[in-house]
C-alpha positions in Angstrom: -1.9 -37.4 -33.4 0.1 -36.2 -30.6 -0.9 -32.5 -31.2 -4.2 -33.6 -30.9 -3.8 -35.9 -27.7 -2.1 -32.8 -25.9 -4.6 -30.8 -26.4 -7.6 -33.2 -25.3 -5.6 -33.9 -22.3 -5.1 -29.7 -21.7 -8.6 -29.4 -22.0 -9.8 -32.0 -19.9 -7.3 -30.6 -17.6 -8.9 -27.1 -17.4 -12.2 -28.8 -17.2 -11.4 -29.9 -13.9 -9.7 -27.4 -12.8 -12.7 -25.1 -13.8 -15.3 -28.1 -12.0 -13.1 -27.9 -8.5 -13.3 -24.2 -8.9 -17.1 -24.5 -9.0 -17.5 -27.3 -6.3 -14.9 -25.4 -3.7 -16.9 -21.9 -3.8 -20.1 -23.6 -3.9 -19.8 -25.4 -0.6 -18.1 -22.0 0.4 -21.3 -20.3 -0.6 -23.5 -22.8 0.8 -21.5 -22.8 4.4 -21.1 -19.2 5.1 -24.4 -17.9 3.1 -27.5 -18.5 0.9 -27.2 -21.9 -1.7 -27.5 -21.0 -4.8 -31.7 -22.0 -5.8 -32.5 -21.0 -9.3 -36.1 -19.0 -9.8 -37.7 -20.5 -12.4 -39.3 -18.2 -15.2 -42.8 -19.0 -14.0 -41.9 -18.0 -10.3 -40.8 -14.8 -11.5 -43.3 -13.6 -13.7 -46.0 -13.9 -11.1 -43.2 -12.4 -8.4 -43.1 -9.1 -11.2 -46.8 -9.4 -12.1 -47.5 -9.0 -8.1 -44.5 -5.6 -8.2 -46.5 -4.6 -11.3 -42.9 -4.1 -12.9 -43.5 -1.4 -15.6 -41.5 -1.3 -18.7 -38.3 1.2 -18.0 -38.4 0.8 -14.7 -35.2 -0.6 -13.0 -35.0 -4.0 -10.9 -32.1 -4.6 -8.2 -31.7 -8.7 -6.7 -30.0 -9.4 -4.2 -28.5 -13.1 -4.5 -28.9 -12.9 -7.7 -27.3 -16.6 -8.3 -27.3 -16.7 -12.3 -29.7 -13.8 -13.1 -32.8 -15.5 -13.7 -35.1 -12.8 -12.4 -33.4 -10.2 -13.9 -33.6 -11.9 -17.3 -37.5 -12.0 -17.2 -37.6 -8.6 -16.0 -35.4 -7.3 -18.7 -36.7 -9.4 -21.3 -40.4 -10.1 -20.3 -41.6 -6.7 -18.6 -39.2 -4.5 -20.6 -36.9 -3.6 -17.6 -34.5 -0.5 -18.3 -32.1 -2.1 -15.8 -31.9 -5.4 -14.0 -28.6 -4.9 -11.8 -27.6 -8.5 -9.5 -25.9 -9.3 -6.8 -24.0 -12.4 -6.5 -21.5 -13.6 -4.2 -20.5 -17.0 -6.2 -18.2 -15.9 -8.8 -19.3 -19.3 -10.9 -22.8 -18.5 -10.6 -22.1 -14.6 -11.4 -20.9 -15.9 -14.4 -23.1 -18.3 -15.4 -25.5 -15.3 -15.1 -23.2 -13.2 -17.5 -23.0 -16.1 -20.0 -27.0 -16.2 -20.0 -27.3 -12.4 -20.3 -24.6 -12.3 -23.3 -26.7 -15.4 -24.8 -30.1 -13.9 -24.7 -29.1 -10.4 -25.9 -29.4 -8.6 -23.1 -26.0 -8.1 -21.5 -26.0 -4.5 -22.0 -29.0 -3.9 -19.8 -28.1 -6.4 -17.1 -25.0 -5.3 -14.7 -23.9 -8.5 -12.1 -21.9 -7.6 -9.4 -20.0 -10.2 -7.3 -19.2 -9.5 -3.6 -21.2 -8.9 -0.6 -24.1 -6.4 -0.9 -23.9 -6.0 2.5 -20.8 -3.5 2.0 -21.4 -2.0 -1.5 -23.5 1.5 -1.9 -27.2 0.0 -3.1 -27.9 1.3 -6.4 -31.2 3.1 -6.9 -34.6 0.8 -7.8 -38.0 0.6 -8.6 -38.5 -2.8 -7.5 -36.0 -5.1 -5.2 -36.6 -8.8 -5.9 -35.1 -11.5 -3.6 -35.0 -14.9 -2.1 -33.5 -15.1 0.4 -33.0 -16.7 4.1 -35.7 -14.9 7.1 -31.9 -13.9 8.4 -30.5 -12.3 5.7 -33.5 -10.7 4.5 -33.7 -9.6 8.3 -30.1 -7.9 8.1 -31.1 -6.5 4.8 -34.4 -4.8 5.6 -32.6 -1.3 7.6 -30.6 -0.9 4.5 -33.5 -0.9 2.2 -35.3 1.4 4.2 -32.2 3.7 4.9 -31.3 4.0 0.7 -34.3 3.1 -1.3 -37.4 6.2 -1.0 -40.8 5.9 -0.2 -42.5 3.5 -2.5 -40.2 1.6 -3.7 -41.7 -1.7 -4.0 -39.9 -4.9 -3.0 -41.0 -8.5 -3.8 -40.1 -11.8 -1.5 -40.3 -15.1 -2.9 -41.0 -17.8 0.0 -40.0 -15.5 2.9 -41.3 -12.9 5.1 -39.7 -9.2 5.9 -39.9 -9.5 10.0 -41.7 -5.6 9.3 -41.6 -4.1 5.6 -45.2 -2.7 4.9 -46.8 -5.9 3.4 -49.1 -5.0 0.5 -50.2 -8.0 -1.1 -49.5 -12.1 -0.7 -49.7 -14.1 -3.6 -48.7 -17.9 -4.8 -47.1 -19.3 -7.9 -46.5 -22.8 -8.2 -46.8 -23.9 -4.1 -44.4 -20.5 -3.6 -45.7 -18.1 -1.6 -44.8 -14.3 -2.5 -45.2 -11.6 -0.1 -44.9 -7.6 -2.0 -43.8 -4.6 0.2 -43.8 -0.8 0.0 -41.0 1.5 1.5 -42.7 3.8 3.9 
């Protein structure tokens, strides 16, 4: 009865400990960067339908949050690679958890830090949602490592000067698609 008692009260007590964890860097996250707003699987479908994301092709997000993109790209359009970006290490793995759970962990890498001082990896498609200011700061960097052609999709938000190719909307959401020069 005791043994039992003790280790209810251990859990419970990681439980929290795990929940401040959670709270603490989310209102870190939230304060210093981007809150964490799930894509829904709707929202990116149409966001990949718009890239025309090819099977084998690889997909980078920046913000990642808990890999919902990257998980229909991997799992709906046959994605080679779906590699994340997420600054929230509860989120990041939240994300990890999902990938493990749907199979796909081997094809989907999440990295935590800043992407603003990592090398980028190399894409066929760059997915984000993101703030106008953060997307602004990111925009040199895409054009500086990604080639010509490389297409980039925007949920809600504009590039201030990415070659816009198409606007679309899912669900109320506008989505803007680029191409590198």
């Amino acid at each position: 009865m005791y043994t039992l008692l003790l280790v209810l009260l251990v859990f419970i007590q990681l439980l929290l400990l795990f929940a401040l964890f959670f709270l603490v860097t989310m209102m870190a996250t939230a304060l210093f960067g981007v809150p964490w707003v799930p894509t829904r699987d709707r929202i990116g479908k149409k966001m990949f339908e718009l890239a025309e994301l090819k099977s084998g092709e690889t997909v980078v997000d920046f913000g990642c949050g808990d890999g919902s993109l990257l998980l229909t790209a991997v799992k709906k359009f046959g994605a080679a690679k779906g590699i994340g970006y997420e600054i929230h290490p509860g989120i990041r793995w939240i994300g990890l958890l999902r990938a493990r759970i749907a199979g796909v962990s081997d094809k989907i890498d999440l990295q935590g830090g800043n992407f603003f001082k990592v090398e980028l990896p190399k894409a066929d498609v760059v997915a984000t949602y993101l703030f106008p200011e953060t997307q602004a700061k990111l925009e040199p960097l895409l054009k500086k490592y990604y080639p010509s052609g490389t297409r980039v999709v925007s949920r809600t938000f504009r590039y201030p000067s990415l070659l816009l190719i198409k606007t679309s909307e899912a669900h109320g959401e506008k989505l803007y698609l680029y191409k590198l020069p």
